[in-house]
C-alpha positions, -999 to +999 in steps of 0.1 A: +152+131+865+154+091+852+138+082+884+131+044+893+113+027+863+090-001+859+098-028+834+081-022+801+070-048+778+096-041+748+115-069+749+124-090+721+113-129+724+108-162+705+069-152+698+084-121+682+089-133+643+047-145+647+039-110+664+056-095+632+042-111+606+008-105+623+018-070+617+022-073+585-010-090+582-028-066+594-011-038+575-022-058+543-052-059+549-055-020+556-037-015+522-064-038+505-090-014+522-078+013+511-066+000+475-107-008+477-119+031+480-097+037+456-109+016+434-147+029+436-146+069+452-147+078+416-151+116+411-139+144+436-164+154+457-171+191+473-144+197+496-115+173+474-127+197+442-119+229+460-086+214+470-079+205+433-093+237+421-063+252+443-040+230+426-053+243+395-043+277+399-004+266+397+012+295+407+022+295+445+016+333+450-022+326+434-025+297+459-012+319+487-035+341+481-068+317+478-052+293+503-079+308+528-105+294+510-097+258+521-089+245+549-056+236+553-021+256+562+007+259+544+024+221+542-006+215+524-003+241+502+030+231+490+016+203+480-008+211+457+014+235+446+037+210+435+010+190+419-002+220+399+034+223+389+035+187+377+004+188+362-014+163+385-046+176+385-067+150+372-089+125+397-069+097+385-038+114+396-055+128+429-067+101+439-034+084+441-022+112+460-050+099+486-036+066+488-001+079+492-015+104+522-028+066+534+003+048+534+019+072+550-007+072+581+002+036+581+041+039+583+040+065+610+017+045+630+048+012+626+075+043+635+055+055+661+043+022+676+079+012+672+091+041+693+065+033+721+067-007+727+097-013+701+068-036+684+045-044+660+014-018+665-010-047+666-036-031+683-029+003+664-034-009+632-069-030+648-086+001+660-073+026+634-061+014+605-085-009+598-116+012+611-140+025+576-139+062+587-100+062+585-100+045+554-125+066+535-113+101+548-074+092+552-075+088+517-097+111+499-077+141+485-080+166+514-052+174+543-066+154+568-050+121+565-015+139+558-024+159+591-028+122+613+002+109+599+023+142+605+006+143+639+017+104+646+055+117+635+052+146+661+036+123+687+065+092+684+094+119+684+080+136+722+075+095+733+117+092+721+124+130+733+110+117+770+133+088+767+163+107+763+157+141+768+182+159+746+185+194+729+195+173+697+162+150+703+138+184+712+150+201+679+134+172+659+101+170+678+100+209+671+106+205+636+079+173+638+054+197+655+057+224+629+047+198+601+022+188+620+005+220+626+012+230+590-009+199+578-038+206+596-044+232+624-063+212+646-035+195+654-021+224+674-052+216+697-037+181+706-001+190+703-009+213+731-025+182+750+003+158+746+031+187+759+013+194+788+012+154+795+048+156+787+054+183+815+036+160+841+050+134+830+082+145+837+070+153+868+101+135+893+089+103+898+080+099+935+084+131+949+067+163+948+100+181+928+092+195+895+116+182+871+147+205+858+137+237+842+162+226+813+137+196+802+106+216+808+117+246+786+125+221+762+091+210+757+081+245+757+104+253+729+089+231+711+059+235+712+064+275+706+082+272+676+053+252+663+028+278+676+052+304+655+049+292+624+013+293+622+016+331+613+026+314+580-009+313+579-022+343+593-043+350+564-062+317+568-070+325+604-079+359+601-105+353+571-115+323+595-125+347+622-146+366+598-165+337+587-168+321+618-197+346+625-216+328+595-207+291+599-209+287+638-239+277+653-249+266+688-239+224+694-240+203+725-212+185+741-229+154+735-234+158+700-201+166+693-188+139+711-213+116+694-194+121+658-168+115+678-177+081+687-192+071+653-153+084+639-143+055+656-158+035+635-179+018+660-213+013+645-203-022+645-205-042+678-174-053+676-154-028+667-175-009+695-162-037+717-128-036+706-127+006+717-144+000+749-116-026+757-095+002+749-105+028+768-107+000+801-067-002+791-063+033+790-083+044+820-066+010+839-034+031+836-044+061+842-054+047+874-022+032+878-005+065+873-029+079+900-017+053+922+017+061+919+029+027+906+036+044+872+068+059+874+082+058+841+084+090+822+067+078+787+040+058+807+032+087+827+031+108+799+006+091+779-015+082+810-021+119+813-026+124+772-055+109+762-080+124+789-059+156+784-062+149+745-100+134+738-113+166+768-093+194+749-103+187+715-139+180+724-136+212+745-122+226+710-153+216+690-176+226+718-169+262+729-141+272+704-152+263+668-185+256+677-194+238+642-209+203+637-174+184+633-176+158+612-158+122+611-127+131+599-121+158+619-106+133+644-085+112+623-052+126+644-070+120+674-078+087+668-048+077+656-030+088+687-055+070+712-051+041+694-010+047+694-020+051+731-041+020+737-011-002+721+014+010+751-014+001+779-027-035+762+011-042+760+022-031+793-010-052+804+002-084+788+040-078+799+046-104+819+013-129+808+026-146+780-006-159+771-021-123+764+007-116+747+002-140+727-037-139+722-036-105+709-008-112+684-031-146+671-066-123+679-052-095+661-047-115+630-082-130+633-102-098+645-083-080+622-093-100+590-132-105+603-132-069+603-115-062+573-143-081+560-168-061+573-155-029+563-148-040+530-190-029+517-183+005+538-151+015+524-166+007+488-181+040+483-185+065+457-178+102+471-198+123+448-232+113+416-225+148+406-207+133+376-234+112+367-259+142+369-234+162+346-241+138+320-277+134+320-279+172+316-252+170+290-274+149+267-308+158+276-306+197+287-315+218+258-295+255+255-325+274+267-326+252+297-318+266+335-297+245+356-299+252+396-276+239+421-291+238+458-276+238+485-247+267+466-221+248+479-223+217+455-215+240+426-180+231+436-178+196+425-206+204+394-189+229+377-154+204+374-175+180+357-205+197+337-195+210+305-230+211+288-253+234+267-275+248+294-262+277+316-264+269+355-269+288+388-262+278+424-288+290+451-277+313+459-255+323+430-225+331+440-193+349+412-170+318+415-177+283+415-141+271+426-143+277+462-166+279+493-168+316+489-189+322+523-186+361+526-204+362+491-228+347+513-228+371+539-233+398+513-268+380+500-276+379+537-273+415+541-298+423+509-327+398+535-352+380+512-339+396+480-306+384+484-321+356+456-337+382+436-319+373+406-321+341+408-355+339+413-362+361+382-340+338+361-360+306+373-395+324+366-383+335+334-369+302+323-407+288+331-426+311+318-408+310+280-414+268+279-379+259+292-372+235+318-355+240+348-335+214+361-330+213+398-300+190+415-305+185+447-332+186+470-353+219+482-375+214+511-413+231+507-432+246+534-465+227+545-491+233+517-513+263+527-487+277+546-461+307+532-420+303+534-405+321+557-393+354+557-363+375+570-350+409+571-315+421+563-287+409+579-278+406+610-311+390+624-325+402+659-320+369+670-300+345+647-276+376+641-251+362+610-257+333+607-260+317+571-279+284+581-313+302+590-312+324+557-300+297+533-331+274+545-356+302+542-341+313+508-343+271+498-383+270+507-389+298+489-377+288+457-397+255+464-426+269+467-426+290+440-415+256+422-444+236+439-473+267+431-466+281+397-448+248+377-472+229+356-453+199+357-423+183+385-406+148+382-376+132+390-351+114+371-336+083+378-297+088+393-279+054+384-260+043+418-231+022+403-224+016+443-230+033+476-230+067+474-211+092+496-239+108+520-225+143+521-226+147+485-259+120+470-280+144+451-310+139+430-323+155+401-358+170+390-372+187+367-398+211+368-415+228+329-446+250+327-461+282+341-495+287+359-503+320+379-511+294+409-524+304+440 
């Protein structure tokens, strides 16, 4: 099964101790990054508050049974279990969770890089640990920075399994694989790509033999038991699949694979350099592998992963989920392509001394230059809903109406308004902890009266000489033409989903804002820093009556 191997560039020499301690370097400088967010995210945004709000409900049969509501299997849920337990529920204390969940990302990537070239992870820690999306969303207080570091564990024990392909070795890359997918379920998606590039890869090098059933069922075992344990979470997936009617929508290939690329962290031209020079590396060996000249069982494996993992998960987001992913969807993706691109850059440079040495001395330079440039990125504040709460705090009377559009950012707002004035989400929904999206699906089935109340309480707050105050944004129809209208759920065409009701239900309350107020102006949002798009809301206020048009 061994076969006849290549040489591969882990051997210890003289230029080692410098290679090192441009590792370290490098890992520094990530830290600092990070130690930067940190510093400014502030508040909790949407999605981090209903992770805390699980956390909040301490005991671990409550969390069981609301773990459906976010997004995350059950590792996760120990965890914020435990935290409840402890009584670290605060930002302060969440937030340092974050930057835990961050180091961690950061040691696995040295253990895993270790297990691959026996190295330093120079050009690991170049193109992900130092790359702005990782940062921000590998340490904000949601699963998906424990889910890449869990996936990197899973990834370097198959890469030490292929070396030595033991029963002893395959029962810790099953028990790897299970934490992986029970940090974030996506992961299944790629651990399924990398076993499949471990059965090719064990492919006998140089003939057309299959390897020994024992190694193959081996990998299959391991990957089953991980696929097992996700009926810990059964729960999650089934509620899931009744959403999914809701929250899906129809998205392109190229759109998904666009987020993709910006997840990289490539707006920059050099960082966008630095991944195309990846992806030369890792296509150079792919070819090599095509040409037969890659015989080694590791380097075949990961010359098959990446296409097999960066296809399947694209294919995932595509036809599967069918969402809009969003950046940190693909931390664990990332990570391993960049995990990837270390083994081809060094098996490049095995053998040139001088590349091997450029990209230790490079890596310390590139690395610090764009350190540097991530450094105003990374500086971001994930939520103003804070800063909102206390502007209504001090200048929203009792008889006051408070809306919250879009529904969802009632999350975040009710954690940090405690004021006089009584507040509604659009549409109002009976609990602001979680995104509850079937309560949703039961305003779609009532049509245009699904905001009925709400509407009244608006109107009535108006018409008595109380302000409403809106946060967020509504978006009007043109003037002289009417909102738009829908019938009860399921639509003849759009069928269940939310997005086409939730818009139409937003432009009718603005124009009833825009025809009937008397008065609508905004108030001034301080921005201590940048502000985190997903959650930068502003705030108006609308007073007065008139019959209008």
């Amino acid at each position: 099964m061994r076969g006849v191997r290549t040489p591969e560039p882990n051997a210890v020499s003289a230029w080692e101790p410098v290679r090192l301690a441009a590792g370290v370097m490098l890992t520094m400088a990530a830290v600092a990054l990070q130690l930067v967010f940190v510093w400014h995210a502030g508040p909790l945004w949407r999605d981090e508050a209903n992770s805390a709000n699980l956390a909040a409900l301490r005991s671990w049969w409550a969390i069981w049974d609301y773990s459906r509501y976010d997004s995350f299997p059950r590792l996760w849920n120990v965890l914020v279990w435990v935290l409840g337990q402890v009584g670290w529920t605060s930002d302060f204390h969440l937030r340092a969770v974050g930057l835990v969940a961050a180091w961690l990302q950061l040691a696995a990537l040295w253990w895993a890089g270790r297990a691959v070239t026996g190295r330093a992870p120079l050009v690991a820690l170049l193109l992900y640990g130092l790359a702005a999306p990782a940062v921000v969303y590998g340490t904000m207080f949601r699963g998906y920075g424990l889910g890449a570091a869990a996936f990197l564990l899973a990834s370097g024990s198959l890469l030490r399994w292929m070396v030595a392909p033991t029963w002893r070795r395959a029962a810790w890359l099953a028990a790897a694989n299970v934490i992986a997918v029970q940090s974030n379920f996506a992961n299944g998606v790629l651990l399924a790509a990398l076993h499949a590039a471990a059965a090719l890869g064990l492919w006998r090098p140089g003939g057309r033999v299959p390897a020994p059933a024992r190694a193959w069922a081996m990998v299959a075992a391991a990957l089953g038991v991980a696929t097992l344990s996700l009926g810990f979470s059964w729960s999650w997936i089934r509620y899931a699949f009744e959403v999914g009617v809701s929250e899906q929508r129809p998205v392109s290939l190229g759109v998904v694979a666009a987020v993709w690329w910006q997840s990289l962290g490539t707006q920059g031209w050099l960082r966008a350099a630095l991944w195309c020079g990846a992806f030369l590396a890792l296509g150079w060996l792919f070819g090599e592998r095509l040409a037969g000249r890659v015989r080694e069982e590791r380097a075949c494996m990961l010359a098959w992963a990446c296409p097999l993992a960066v296809g399947l998960f694209l294919l995932y987001f595509w036809q599967f989920a069918r969402l809009p992913s969003q950046e940190w969807h693909y931390l664990s993706l990332n990570a391993f392509v960049a995990l990837a691109a270390e083994f081809a850059v060094q098996r490049l440079a095995y053998r040139r001394p001088m590349l091997d040495r450029a990209v230790a001395i490079g890596g310390v330079v590139l690395g610090l230059w764009l350190a540097w440039q991530a450094w105003p990125i990374v500086a971001v504040r994930m939520s103003n809903v804070d800063l909102i709460a206390g502007i209504l705090r001090a200048q929203a009377a009792p008889q006051d109406l408070v809306v919250v559009a879009p529904w969802y950012c009632g999350i975040s707002f009710q954690r940090y308004y405690h004021g006089p004035a009584p507040w509604i989400t659009l549409p109002e929904v009976p609990d602001h902890r979680f995104h509850y999206h079937l309560a949703i699906r039961a305003k779609m089935a009532l049509g245009d009266r699904g905001i009925e109340e709400e509407r009244v309480r608006i109107v009535e707050a108006l018409k008595r000489g109380s302000r409403v105050w809106l946060v967020g944004d509504l978006s009007a129809p043109p003037a002289g033409e009417l909102p738009p209208s829908l019938p009860p759920a399921p639509h003849p065409v759009t069928g269940w989903r939310a997005g086409p009701y939730l818009e139409a239900w937003e432009q009718q309350i603005a124009a009833l804002l825009r025809d009937h107020s008397r008065e609508i102006w905004g108030i001034e949002v301080p921005r201590p820093t940048r502000i985190n798009p997903w959650e930068n809301l502003a705030l108006t206020v609308i007073e007065g009556w008139q019959q209008g048009p």
